[in-house]
C-alpha positions as semicolon CSV with decimal commas, in nm:
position;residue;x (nm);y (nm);z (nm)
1;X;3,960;-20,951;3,935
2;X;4,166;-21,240;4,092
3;X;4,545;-21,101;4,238
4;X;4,762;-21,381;4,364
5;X;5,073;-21,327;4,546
6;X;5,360;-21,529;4,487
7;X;5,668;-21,538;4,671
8;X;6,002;-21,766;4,741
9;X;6,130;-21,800;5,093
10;X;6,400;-21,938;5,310
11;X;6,438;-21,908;5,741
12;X;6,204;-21,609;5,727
13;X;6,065;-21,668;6,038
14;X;6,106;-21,305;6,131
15;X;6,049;-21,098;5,814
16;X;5,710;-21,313;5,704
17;X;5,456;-21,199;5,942
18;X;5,535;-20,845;5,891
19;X;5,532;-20,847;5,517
20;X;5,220;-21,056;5,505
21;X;5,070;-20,845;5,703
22;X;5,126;-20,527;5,527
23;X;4,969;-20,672;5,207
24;X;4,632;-20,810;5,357
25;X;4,353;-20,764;5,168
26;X;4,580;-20,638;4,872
27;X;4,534;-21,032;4,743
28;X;4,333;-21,334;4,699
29;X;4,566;-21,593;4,649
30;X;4,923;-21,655;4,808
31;X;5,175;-21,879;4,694
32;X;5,489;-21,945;4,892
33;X;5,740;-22,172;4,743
34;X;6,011;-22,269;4,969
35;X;6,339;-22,341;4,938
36;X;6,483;-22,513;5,210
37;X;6,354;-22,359;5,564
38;X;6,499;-22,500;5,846
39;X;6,322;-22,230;6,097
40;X;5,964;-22,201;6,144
41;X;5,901;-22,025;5,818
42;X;5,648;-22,323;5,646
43;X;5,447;-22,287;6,017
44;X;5,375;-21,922;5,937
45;X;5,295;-21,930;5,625
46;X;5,081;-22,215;5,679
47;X;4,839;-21,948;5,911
48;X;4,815;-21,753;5,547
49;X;4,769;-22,026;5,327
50;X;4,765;-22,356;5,225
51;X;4,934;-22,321;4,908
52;X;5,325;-22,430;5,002
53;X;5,526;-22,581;4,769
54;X;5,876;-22,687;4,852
55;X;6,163;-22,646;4,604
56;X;6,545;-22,740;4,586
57;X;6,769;-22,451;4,533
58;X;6,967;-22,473;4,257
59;X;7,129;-22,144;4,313
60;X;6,892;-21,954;4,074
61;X;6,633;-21,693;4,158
62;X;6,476;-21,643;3,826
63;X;6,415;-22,042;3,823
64;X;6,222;-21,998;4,187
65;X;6,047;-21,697;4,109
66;X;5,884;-21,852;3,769
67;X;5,807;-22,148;4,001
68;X;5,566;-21,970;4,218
69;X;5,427;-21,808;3,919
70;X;5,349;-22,131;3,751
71;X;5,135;-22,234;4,069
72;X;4,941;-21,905;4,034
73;X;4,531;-21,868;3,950
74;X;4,496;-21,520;3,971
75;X;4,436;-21,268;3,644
76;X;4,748;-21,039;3,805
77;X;5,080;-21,221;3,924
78;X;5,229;-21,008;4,244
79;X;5,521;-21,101;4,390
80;X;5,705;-20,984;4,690
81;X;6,002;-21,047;4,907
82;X;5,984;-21,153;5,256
83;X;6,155;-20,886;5,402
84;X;5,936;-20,625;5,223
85;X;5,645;-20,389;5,317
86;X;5,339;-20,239;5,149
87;X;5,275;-19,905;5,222
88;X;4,939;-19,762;5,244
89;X;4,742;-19,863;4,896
90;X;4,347;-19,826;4,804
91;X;4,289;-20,174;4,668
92;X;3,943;-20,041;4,486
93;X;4,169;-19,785;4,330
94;X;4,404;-20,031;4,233
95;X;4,167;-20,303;4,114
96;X;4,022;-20,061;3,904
97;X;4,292;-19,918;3,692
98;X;4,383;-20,341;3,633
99;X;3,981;-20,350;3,501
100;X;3,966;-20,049;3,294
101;X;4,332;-20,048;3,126
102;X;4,423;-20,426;3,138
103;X;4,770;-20,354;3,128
104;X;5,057;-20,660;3,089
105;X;5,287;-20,490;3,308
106;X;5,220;-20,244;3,631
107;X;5,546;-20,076;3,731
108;X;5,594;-19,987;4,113
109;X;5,802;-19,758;4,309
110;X;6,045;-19,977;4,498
111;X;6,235;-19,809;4,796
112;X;6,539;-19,952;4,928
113;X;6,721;-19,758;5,187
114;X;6,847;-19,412;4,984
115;X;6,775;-19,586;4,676
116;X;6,398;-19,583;4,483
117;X;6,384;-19,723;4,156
118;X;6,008;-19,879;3,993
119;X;5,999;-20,259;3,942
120;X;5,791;-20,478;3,772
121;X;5,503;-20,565;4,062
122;X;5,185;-20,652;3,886
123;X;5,244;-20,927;3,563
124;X;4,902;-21,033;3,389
125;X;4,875;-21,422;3,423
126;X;4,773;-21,487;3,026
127;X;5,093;-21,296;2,885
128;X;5,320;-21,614;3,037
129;X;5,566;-21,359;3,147
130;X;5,904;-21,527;3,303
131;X;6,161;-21,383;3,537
132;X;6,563;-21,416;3,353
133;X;6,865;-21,381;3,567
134;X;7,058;-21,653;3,841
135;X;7,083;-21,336;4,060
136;X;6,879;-20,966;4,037
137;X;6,675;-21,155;3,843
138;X;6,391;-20,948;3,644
139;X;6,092;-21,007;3,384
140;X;6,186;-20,841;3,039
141;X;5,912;-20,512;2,984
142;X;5,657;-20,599;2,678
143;X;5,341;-20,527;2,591
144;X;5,120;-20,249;2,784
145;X;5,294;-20,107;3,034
146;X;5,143;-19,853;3,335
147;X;5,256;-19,714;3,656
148;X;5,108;-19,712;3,992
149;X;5,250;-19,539;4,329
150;X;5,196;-19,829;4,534
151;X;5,531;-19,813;4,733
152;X;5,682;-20,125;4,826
153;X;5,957;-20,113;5,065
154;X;6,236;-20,320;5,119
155;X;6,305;-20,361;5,509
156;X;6,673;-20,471;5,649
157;X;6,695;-20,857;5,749
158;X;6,857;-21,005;5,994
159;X;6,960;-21,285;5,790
160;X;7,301;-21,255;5,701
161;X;7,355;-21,287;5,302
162;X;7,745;-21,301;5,274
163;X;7,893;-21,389;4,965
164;X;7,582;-21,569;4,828
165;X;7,543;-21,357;4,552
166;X;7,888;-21,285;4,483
167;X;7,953;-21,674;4,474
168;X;7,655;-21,732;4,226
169;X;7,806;-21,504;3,964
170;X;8,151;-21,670;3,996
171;X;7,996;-21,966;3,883
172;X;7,759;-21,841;3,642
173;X;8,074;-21,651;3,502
174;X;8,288;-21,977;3,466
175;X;7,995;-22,174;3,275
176;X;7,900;-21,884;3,000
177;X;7,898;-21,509;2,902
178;X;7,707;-21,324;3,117
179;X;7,455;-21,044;2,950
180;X;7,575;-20,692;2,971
181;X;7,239;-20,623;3,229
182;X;7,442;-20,906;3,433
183;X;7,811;-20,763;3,391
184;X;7,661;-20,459;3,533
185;X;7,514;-20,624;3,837
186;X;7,832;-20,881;3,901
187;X;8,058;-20,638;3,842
188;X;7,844;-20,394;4,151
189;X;7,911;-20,706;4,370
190;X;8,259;-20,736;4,321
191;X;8,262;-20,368;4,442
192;X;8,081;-20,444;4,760
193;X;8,286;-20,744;4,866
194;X;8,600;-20,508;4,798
195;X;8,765;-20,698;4,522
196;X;8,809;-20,347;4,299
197;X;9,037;-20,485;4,047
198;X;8,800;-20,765;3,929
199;X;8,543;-20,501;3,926
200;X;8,697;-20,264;3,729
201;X;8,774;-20,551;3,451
202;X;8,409;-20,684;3,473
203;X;8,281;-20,337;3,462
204;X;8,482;-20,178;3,184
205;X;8,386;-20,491;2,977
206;X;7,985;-20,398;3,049
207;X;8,043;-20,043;2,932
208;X;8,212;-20,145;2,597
209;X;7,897;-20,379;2,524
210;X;7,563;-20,274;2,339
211;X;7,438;-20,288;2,696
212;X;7,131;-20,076;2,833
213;X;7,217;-19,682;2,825
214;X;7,041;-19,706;3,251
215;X;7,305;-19,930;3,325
216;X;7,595;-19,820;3,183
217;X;7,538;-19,476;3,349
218;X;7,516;-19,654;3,661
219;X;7,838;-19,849;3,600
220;X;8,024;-19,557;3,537
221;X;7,938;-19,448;3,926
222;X;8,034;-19,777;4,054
223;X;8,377;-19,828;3,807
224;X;8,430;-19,454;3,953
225;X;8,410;-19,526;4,287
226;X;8,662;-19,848;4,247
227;X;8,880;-19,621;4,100
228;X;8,872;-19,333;4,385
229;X;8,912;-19,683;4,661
230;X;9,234;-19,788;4,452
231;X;9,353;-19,403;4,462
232;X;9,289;-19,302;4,134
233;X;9,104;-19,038;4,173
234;X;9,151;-18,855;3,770
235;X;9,012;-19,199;3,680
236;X;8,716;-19,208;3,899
237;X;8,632;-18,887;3,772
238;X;8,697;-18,969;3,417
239;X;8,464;-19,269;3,456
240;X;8,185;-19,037;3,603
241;X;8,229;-18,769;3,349
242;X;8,211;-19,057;3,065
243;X;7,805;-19,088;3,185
244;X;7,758;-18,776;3,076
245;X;7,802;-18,930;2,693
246;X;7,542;-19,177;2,728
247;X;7,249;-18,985;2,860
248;X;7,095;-18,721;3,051
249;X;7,298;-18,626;3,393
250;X;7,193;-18,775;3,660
251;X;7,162;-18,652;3,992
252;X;7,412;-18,904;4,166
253;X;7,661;-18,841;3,903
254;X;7,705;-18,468;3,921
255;X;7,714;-18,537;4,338
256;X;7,963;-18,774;4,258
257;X;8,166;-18,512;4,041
258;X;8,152;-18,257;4,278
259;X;8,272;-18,463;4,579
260;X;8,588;-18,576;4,423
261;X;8,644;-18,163;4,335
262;X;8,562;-18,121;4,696
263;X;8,803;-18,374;4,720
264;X;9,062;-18,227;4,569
265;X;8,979;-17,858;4,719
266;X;8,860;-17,704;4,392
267;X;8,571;-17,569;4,585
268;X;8,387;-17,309;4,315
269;X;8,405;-17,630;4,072
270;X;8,247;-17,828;4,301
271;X;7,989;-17,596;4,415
272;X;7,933;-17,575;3,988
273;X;7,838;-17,980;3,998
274;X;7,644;-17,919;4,310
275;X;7,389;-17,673;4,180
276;X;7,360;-17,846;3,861
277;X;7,279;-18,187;3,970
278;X;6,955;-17,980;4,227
279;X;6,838;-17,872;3,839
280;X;6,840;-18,260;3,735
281;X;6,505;-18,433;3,709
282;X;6,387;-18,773;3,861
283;X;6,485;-19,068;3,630
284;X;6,286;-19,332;3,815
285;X;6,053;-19,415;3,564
286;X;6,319;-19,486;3,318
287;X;6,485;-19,756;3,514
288;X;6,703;-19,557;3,727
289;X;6,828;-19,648;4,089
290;X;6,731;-19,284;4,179
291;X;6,862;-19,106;4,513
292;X;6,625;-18,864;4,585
293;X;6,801;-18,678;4,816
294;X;7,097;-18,598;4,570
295;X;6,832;-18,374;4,393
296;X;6,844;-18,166;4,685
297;X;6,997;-18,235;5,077
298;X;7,305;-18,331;4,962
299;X;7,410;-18,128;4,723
300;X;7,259;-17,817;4,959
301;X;7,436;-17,950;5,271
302;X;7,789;-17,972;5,050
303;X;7,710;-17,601;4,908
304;X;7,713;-17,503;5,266
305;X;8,080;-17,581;5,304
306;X;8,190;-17,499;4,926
307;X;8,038;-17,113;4,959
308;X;8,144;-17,084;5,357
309;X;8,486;-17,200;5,249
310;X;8,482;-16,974;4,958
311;X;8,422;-16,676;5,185
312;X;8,091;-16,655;5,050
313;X;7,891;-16,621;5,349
314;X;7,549;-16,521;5,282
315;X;7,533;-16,758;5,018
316;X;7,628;-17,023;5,259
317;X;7,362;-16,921;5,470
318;X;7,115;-16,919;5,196
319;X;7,189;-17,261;5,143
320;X;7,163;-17,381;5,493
321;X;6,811;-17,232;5,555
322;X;6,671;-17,417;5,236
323;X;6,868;-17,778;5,387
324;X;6,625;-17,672;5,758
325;X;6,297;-17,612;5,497
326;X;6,317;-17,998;5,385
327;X;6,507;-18,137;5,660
328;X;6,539;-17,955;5,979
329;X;6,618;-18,282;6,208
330;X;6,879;-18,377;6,012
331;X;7,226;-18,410;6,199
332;X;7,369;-18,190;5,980
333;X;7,161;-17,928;5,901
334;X;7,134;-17,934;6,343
335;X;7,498;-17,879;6,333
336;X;7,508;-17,579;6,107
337;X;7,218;-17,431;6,274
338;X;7,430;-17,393;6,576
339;X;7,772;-17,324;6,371
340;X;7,568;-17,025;6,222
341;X;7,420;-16,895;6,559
342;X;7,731;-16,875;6,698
C-alpha cells in the first residue's frame, strides 16, 4: 500500500520543515509542486524529495492541487498544506483500514483555530478524483466514503495573505456565476475584509439558491453577524433564527442567538438559547465548521452572568464550577473563581 503526498507551495521556507516533519513515515511518495518561490522553499523540499515540479499561478487552487495529483504513484492521494501538522497517527492502523475497506474517500478531522470540521485527506489514485473551486477549493464526495481521527492541524503563518482571496473571487465573479458552495465562501470573505454590504447581497443570493443545507446554515451566521456590524441587530437575529428552518440547531447558532439577547439585556431568554445549544450534538461529520467549545465553555461561561444577573445565585455558581471541571485555566473561569470567593 503506496501513500503519496502531494502538496502546492509558495515562500514556505518557514512552515515546510515543520509540516514535513510531522508526517514522516505517514508516506512514501511526496510531491511538491511549486508555484513561484522566491525564498528557499525548492532547497527544503529538495532534502525530502526529488519530485519538484514548478508551476505558473494562474490564480486557481483547484488547478494546482489536481497538478500535484496528476504527478502522483501512490494507491492513496494525501495532500496537505504547508503550514499544517499531523498529530500523533498509527500508520499500521491506518494502512490497514485503506487494505481491508478500500474506501474512495477517507474523511479527516481538520482543526483550525476554534474551528474543526473533517476534510477530504485520503483520495484513492484509480477513482481520478479532481479538486473544483479557484479558491476553498474541494474534491466532490462519491463513491465509498470512511472516517478516520487522524487530526490534521492547521498552524498560523507568517506569510501575510491580504486580499488574495478576496481579489480571486472578484474576478471569478466578473467572468461567470459562481456555485452557491462558492457564494457562500465569497460572500464569508467579503465579511472578513469588512465590506458588509456586498456581503449581505452575495450572501442573501446563496441562501435563496438550491445550495447545500451545511452551508446555508452557516451563511445565515455570517449574513447575521454583517447585520449586527451594520447595527441591525432584529436582522441579525432574524437571519440566525432563519437556520433553524433548514436543519438541525447548531451549536454556534443558538450561541449566536443568545448573545444578541444578552445583547439586548433579555437575560432569562438568553440563558434559554444558552442551555439549549449545551444539548446540541456535534455536526462535524456532516460537513459542519463545528466550534466545539460552543457545546459547552461558552455557553456555561455566559450562563454565569445571565443567572448572577438574574439574581439567581446558586445557579450561577453551579454553572461556574462545571466551566473549572473542563477548563479551570481559562481566564475566565480564573476570574470568576476569585469574583465568587470574594
Amino acid at each position: 500500500m503506496k501513500i503519496s503526498l502531494c502538496m502546492i507551495v509558495r515562500d514556505e521556507e518557514r512552515t515546510l520543515p515543520r509540516c514535513l516533519e510531522s508526517a514522516k513515515g505517514l508516506y512514501d511518495e511526496l510531491i511538491i509542486v511549486d508555484t513561484g518561490s522566491a525564498d528557499n522553499t525548492k532547497n527544503i523540499a529538495r532534502e525530502y524529495t526529488d519530485k519538484i515540479f514548478d508551476l505558473v499561478w494562474r490564480e486557481d487552487f483547484a488547478y494546482a492541487r489536481n497538478a500535484a495529483l496528476s504527478y502522483a504513484t501512490g494507491e492513496y492521494l494525501l495532500w496537505l498544506d504547508a503550514d499544517d501538522v499531523v498529530e500523533a497517527v498509527d500508520r499500521d492502523t491506518l494502512l490497514a483500514l485503506l487494505e481491508r475497506e478500500r474506501p474512495d474517500m477517507l474523511f479527516c478531522p481538520y482543526a483550525a483555530g476554534d474551528l474543526v470540521y473533517e476534510r477530504e485527506r485520503f483520495l484513492r489514485r484509480e477513482q481520478n478524483f479532481r479538486f473544483v473551486g479557484r479558491v476553498h477549493e474541494a474534491v466532490p464526495p462519491r463513491g465509498k466514503i470512511l472516517h478516520y481521527p487522524m487530526t490534521v492541524r492547521h498552524l498560523s503563518s507568517e506569510k501575510a495573505r491580504g486580499r488574495r482571496n478576496l481579489d480571486i473571487y472578484l474576478r471569478w465573479a466578473a467572468e461567470e456565476p459562481l456555485s452557491p458552495r462558492d457564494l457562500f465562501y465569497y460572500g464569508r470573505e467579503l465579511y472578513y475584509h469588512r465590506l458588509y454590504a456586498e456581503a449581505e447581497t452575495v450572501l442573501n443570493k446563496m441562501l435563496s439558491s438550491d445550495g447545500w443545507y451545511v452551508n446555508k446554515i452557516a451563511a445565515c451566521e455570517v449574513l447575521s453577524r454583517c447585520y449586527e456590524e451594520c447595527g441591525e441587530d432584529e436582522k441579525a437575529l432574524s437571519a440566525l433564527l432563519h437556520s433553524l428552518t433548514l436543519g438541525e440547531p447548531r451549536a454556534y447558532v443558538l450561541c449566536g442567538i443568545g448573545r444578541l439577547f444578552f445583547k439586548a439585556n433579555r437575560l432569562r431568554e438568553a440563558a434559554f438559547w444558552y442551555e439549549t445549544a449545551l444539548t446540541c450534538r456535534d455536526h462535524t461529520k456532516e460537513g459542519d465548521f463545528e466550534e466545539p467549545a460552543c457545546r459547552s465553555l461558552v455557553p456555561m461561561l455566559q450562563l454565569v452572568v445571565c443567572c448572577w444577573r438574574c439574581g439567581e445565585r446558586e445557579k450561577a455558581f453551579y454553572w461556574h464550577k462545571k466551566t473549572e471541571a473542563i477548563a479551570p485555566a481559562h481566564p475566565s473561569v480564573l476570574y470568576n473563581k476569585q469574583f465568587f470567593k470574594a
